[in-house]
C-alpha positions as CSV (number, residue, x, y, z in Angstrom):
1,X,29.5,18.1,51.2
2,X,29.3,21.1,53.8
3,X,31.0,24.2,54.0
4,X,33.7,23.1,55.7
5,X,34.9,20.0,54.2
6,X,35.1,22.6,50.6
7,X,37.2,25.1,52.7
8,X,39.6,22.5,53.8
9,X,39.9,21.2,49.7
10,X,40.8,24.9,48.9
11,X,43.2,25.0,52.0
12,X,44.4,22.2,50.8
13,X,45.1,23.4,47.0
14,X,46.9,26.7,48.1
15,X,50.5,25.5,47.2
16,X,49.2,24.2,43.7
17,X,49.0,27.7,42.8
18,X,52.6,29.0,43.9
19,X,55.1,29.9,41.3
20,X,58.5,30.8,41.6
21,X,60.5,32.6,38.5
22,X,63.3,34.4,39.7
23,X,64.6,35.5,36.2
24,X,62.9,36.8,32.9
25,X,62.0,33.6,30.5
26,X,60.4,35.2,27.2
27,X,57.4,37.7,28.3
28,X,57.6,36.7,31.4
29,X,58.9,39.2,34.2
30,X,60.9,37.4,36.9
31,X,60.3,38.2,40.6
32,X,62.6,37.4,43.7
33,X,59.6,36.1,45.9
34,X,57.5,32.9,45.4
35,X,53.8,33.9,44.3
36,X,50.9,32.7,43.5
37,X,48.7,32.5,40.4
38,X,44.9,32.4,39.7
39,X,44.9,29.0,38.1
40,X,45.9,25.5,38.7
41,X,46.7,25.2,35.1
42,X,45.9,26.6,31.8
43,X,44.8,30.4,32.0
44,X,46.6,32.7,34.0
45,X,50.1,31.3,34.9
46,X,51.7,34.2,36.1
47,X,51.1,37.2,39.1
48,X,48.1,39.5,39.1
49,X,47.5,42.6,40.7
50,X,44.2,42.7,42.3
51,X,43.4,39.6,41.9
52,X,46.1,38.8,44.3
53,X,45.0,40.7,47.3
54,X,41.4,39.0,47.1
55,X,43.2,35.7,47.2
56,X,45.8,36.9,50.0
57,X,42.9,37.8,52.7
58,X,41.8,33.4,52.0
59,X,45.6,32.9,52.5
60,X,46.0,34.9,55.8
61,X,42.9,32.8,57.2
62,X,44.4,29.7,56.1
63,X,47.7,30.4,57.7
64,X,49.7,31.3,54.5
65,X,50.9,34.6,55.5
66,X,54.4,33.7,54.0
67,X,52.8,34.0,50.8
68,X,51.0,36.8,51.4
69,X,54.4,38.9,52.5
70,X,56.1,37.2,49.3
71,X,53.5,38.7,46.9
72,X,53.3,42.2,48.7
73,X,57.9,41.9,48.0
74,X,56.9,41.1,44.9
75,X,54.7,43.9,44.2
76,X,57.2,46.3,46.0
77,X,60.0,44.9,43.6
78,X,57.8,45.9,40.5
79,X,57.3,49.5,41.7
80,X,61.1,50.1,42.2
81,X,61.5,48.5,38.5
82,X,58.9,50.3,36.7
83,X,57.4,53.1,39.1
84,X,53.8,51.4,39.2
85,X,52.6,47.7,39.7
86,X,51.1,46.3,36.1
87,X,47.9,44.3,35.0
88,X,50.3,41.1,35.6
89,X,54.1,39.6,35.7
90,X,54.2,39.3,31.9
91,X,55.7,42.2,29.6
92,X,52.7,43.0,27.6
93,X,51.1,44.2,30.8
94,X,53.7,46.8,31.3
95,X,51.1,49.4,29.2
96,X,49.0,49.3,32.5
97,X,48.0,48.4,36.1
98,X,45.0,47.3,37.8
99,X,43.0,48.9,40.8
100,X,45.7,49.7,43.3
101,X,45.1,47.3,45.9
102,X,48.8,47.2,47.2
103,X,48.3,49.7,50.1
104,X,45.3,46.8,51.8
105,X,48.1,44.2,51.0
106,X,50.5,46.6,53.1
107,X,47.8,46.5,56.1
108,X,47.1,43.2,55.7
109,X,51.1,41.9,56.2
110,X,51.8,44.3,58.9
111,X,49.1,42.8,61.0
112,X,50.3,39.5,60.1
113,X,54.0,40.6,61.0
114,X,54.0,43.9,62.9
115,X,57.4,44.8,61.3
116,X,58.1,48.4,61.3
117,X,61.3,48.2,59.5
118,X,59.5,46.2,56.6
119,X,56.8,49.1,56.8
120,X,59.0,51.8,56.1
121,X,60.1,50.0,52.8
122,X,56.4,49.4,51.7
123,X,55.4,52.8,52.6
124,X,58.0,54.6,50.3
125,X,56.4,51.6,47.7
126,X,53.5,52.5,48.0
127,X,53.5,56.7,47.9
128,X,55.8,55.6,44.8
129,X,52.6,54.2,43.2
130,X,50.5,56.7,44.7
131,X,52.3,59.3,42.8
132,X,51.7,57.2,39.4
133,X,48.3,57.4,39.6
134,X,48.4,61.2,41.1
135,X,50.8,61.8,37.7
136,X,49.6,59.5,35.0
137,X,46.1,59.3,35.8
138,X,44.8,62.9,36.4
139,X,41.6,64.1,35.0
140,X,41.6,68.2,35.4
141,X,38.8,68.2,37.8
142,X,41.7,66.7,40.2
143,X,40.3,63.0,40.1
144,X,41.7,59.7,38.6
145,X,40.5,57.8,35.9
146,X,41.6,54.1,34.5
147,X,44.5,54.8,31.6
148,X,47.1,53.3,30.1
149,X,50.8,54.2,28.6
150,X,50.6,52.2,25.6
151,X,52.4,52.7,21.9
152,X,50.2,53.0,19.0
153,X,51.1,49.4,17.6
154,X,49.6,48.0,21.4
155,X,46.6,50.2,20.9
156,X,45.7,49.1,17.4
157,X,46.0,45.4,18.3
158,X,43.8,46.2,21.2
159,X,41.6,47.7,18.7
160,X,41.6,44.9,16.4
161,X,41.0,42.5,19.3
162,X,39.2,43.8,22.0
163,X,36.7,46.1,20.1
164,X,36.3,43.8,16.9
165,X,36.4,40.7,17.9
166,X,34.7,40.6,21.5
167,X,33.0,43.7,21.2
168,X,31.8,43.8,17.5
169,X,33.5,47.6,16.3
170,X,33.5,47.6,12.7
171,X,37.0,46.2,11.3
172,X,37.2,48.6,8.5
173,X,37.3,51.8,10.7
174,X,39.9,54.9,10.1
175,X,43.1,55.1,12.4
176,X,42.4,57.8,14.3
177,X,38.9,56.2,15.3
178,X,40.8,52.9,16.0
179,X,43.8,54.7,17.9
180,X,41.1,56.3,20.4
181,X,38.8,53.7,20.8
182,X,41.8,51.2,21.7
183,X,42.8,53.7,24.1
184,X,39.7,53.6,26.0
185,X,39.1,49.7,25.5
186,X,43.2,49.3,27.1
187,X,42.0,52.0,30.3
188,X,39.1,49.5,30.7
189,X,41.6,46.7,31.0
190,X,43.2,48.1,33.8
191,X,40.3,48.8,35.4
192,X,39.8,45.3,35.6
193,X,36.9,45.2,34.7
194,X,36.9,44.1,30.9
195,X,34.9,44.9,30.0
196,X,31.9,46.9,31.6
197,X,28.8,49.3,30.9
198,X,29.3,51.2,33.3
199,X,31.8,54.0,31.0
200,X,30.1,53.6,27.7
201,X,33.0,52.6,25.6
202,X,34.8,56.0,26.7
203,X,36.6,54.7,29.7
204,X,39.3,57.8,29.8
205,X,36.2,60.5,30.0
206,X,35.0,59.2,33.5
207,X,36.3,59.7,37.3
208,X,36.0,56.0,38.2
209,X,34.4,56.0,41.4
210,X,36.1,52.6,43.0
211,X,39.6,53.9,41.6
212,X,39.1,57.1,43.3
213,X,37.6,55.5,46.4
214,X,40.9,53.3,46.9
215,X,42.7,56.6,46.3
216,X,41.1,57.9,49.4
217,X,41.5,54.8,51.5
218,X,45.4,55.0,50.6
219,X,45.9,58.2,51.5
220,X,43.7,57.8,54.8
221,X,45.8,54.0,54.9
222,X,49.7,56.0,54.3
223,X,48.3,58.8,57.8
224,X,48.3,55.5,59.7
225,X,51.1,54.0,58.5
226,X,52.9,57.6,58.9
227,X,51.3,57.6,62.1
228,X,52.7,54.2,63.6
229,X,56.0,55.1,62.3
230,X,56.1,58.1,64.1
231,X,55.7,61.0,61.6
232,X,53.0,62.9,62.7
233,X,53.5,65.4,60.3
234,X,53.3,63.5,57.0
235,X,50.5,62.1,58.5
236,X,48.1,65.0,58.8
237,X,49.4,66.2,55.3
238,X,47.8,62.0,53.9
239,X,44.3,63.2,56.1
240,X,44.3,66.5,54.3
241,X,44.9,64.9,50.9
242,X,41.5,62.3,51.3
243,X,39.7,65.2,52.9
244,X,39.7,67.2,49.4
245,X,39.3,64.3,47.7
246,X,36.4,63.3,49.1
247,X,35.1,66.8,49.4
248,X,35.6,66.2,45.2
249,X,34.2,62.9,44.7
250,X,30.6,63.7,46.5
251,X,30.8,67.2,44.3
252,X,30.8,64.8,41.2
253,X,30.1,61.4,42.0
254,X,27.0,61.6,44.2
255,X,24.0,61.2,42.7
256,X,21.0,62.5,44.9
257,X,18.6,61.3,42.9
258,X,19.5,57.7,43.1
259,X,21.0,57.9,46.3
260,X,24.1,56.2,45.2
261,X,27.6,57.0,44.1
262,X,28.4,56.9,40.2
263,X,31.6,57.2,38.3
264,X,31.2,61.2,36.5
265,X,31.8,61.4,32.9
266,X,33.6,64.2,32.5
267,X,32.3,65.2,28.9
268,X,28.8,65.0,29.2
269,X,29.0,66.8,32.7
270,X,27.0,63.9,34.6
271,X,27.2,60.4,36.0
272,X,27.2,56.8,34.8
273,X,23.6,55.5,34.0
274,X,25.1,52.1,35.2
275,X,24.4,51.4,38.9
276,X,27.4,48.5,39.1
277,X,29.1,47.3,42.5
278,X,31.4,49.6,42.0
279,X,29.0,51.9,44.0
280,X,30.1,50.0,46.9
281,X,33.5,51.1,46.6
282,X,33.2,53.7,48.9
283,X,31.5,51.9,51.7
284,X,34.5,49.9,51.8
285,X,36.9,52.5,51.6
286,X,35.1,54.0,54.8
287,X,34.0,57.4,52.9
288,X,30.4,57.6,53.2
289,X,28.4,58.3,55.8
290,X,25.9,56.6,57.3
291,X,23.5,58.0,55.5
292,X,24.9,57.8,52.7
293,X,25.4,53.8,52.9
294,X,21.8,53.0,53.9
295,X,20.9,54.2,50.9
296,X,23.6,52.8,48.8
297,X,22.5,49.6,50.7
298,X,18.7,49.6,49.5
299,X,19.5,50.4,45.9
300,X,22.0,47.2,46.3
301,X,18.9,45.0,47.6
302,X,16.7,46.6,44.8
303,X,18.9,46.7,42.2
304,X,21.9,44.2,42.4
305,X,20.9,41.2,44.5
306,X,19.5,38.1,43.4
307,X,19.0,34.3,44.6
308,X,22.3,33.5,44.3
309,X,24.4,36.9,44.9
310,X,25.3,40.3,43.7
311,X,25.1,41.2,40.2
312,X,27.9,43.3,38.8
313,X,26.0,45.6,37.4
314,X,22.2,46.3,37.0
315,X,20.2,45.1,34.3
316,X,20.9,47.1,31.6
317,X,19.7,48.3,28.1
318,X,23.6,48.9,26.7
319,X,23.1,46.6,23.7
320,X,26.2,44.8,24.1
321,X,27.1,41.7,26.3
322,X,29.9,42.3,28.6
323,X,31.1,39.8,31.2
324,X,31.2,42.6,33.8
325,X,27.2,42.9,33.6
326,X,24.4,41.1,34.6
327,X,24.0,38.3,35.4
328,X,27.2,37.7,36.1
329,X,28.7,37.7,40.0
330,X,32.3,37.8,40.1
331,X,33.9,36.8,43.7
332,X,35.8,40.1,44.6
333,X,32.8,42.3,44.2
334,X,31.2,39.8,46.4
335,X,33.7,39.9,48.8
336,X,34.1,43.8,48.4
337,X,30.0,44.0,49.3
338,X,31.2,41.9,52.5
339,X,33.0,44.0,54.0
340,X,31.6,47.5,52.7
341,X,28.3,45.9,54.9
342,X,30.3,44.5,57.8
343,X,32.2,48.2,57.8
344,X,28.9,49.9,58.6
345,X,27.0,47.4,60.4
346,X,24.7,45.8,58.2
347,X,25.5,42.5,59.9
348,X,22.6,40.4,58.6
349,X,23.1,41.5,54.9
350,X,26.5,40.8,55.4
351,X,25.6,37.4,56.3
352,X,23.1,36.7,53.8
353,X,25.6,37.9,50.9
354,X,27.8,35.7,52.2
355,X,26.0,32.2,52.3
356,X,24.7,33.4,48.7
357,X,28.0,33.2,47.6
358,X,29.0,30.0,50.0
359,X,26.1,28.0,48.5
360,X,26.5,29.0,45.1
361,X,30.0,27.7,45.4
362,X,29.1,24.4,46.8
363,X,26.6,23.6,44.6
364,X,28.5,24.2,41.7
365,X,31.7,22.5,42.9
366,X,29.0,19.6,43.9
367,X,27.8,19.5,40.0
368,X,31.5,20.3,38.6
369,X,34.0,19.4,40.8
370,X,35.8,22.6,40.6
371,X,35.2,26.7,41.8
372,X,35.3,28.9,38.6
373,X,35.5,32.7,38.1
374,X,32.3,34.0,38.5
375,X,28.9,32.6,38.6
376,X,25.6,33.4,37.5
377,X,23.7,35.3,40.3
378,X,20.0,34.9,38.5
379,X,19.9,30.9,38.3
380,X,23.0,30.2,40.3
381,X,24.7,28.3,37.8
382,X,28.0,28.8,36.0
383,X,25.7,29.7,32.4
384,X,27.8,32.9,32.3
385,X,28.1,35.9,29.7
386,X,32.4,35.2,28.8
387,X,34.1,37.0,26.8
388,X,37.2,34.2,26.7
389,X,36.4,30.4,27.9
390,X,36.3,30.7,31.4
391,X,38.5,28.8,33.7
392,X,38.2,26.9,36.9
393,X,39.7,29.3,39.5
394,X,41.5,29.3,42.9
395,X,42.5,33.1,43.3
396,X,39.6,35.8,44.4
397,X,36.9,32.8,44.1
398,X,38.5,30.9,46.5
399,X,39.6,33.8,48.9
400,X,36.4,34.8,48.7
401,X,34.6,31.4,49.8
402,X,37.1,31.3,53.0
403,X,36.1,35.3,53.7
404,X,32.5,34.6,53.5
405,X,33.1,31.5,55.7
406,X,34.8,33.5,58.0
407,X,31.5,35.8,58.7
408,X,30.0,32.4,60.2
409,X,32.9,31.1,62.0
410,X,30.8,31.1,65.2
């Protein structure tokens, strides 16, 4: 089998994964639009949030851009309900979101559609979710962190079965311990990355550096739009909005000495000791320079790439095994490293992170007969560090394969 003839089976599988649930059955939330889920079956039967614009950019190159509208409607359907866009369509997500994503799913249907009465509704969507993570999501130093809005009785089941059971916390702890340590295990879950090293178990006390990094590509993203729809003056108001924040995220998140941006933890005064792919957050949110990302590049090649792709994060002495950690690769970091490299020119190590990823694929759906969630960069096998059974996947890891195809369409 070659790269091709896999592209065409996941081209082909695209309508396996569509749902449609107009009304509210049990936990989970209806939505007016068809949309598409992660999984063929089993795990993950209803929308995701950032899972869904990974998968969206493999739609829009297989000519599903129906879809892709329907879940950006669907998303702008959940912000008029509940002011912000949670974890997934089910009820017990409603304590939190995921990275905001929405504003590159905007972009992404406007070029598909070039509709400027459609913009104007997704625009007032998405500075609608802007201002929930400008209001519920503020650190004092004027940054965002990953949160949640969740009741005590969500928090302590968090507790019981996020930090005992997958992360071995003692089960005899007081409440007060148990109440703040759920709350930083439930901000971790909306980062989407649950969980990590990268925030030491305290994921409220640190600016997240890819949260605040899609901050500043939204507000740079929401001058366009404002731009194209003729409102020059809300525009320059976005561009002076991302020009603090960035001015604020290389006042705390830069790290000289590593030559690499870090999320800051707030309490201790200084940054992560995690290098993660988060670092290449802002290269794809367009916010460092070029200096800046030839050096984030080399500590990538030093640090985070192996025979088969990009590590999540580097190898680490944390104690504890996370699924976001080495060895593991997940598809939308790869596919977030693609275009951070493409985005300042690094075309060959754009192309070689992409074939890592296109051959790892292959030869697992050669051995397996299906693509799965993330894959083991070191041996190139899917002998992964889980923290659930992990499924065979459409969504991101099948976006992702048609993205990283796409770099050698020639």
């Amino acid at each position: 089998m070659n790269y091709k003839e896999l592209n065409d089976i996941i081209a082909s599988k695209w309508e396996q994964t569509v749902r449609f649930k107009p009304k509210d059955e049990g936990n989970l939330i209806g939505l007016p639009y068809p949309y598409i889920v992660p999984c063929l079956k089993g795990h993950f039967q209803e929308l995701y949030y950032w899972d869904t614009y990974f998968a969206s950019r493999g739609l829009a190159l297989h000519g599903q851009k129906e879809l892709v509208k329907n879940c950006c409607d669907d998303f702008i359907h959940e912000i008029e309900l509940f002011g912000f866009i949670p974890n997934g369509s089910r009820t017990f997500y409603l304590s939190r979101s995921q990275p905001p994503y929405f504003g590159a799913q905007i972009a992404m249907v406007y070029e598909l559609y070039g509709d400027k009465e459609w913009l104007e509704k997704a625009v007032a969507a998405l500075e609608k979710e802007y201002k929930f993570w400008m209001e519920k999501r503020i650190l004092p130093l004027g940054l965002q962190h990953y949160g949640h809005h969740a009741e005590e009785e969500m928090l302590l089941e968090f507790y019981e079965h996020c930090c005992v059971r997958r992360l071995g916390s003692s089960a005899t702890a007081d409440k007060t311990y148990m109440l703040g340590q759920g709350a930083h295990t439930c901000g971790e879950a909306e980062s989407g990355w649950d969980f990590n090293p990268r925030f030491e178990r305290r994921c409220l006390d640190y600016v997240a550096i890819d949260l605040n990094s899609l901050m500043y590509y939204n507000e740079n993203l929401l001058a366009d739009f404002h731009r194209e729809l003729g409102n020059d003056d809300r525009a320059d108001e976005w561009l002076k909005l991302a020009e603090v924040r960035k001015s604020l995220i290389n006042q705390y998140c830069w790290d000289e000495e590593r030559g690499v941006f870090l999320d800051y933890d707030t309490r201790e005064d200084k940054v992560s000791p995690v290098l993660s792919m988060a670092s290449l957050q802002p290269l794809w949110a367009g916010l460092a320079t070029e200096e800046q990302a030839a050096s984030t590049v080399k500590a990538m090649e030093k640090y985070l790439e192996f025979d088969h792709g990009l590590s999540t994060c580097e190898k680490n002495d944390s104690g504890i095994t996370y699924q976001w950690d080495y060895p593991n690769g997940w598809p939308c970091l790869q596919m977030i490293a693609m275009d951070a490299l493409k985005r300042y020119g690094f075309e060959e190590e754009t192309k070689r992170i992409a074939k890592k990823y296109l051959d790892t694929v292959l030869s697992n759906y050669e051995s397996t007969g299906d693509i799965w969630e993330k894959y083991n960069v070191v041996t190139g096998t899917t002998e992964v560090q889980n923290e659930y059974d992990m499924p065979a996947m459409m969504g991101w890891s099948a976006g992702a394969f048609a993205v990283a195809l796409s770099y050698f369409e020639d």
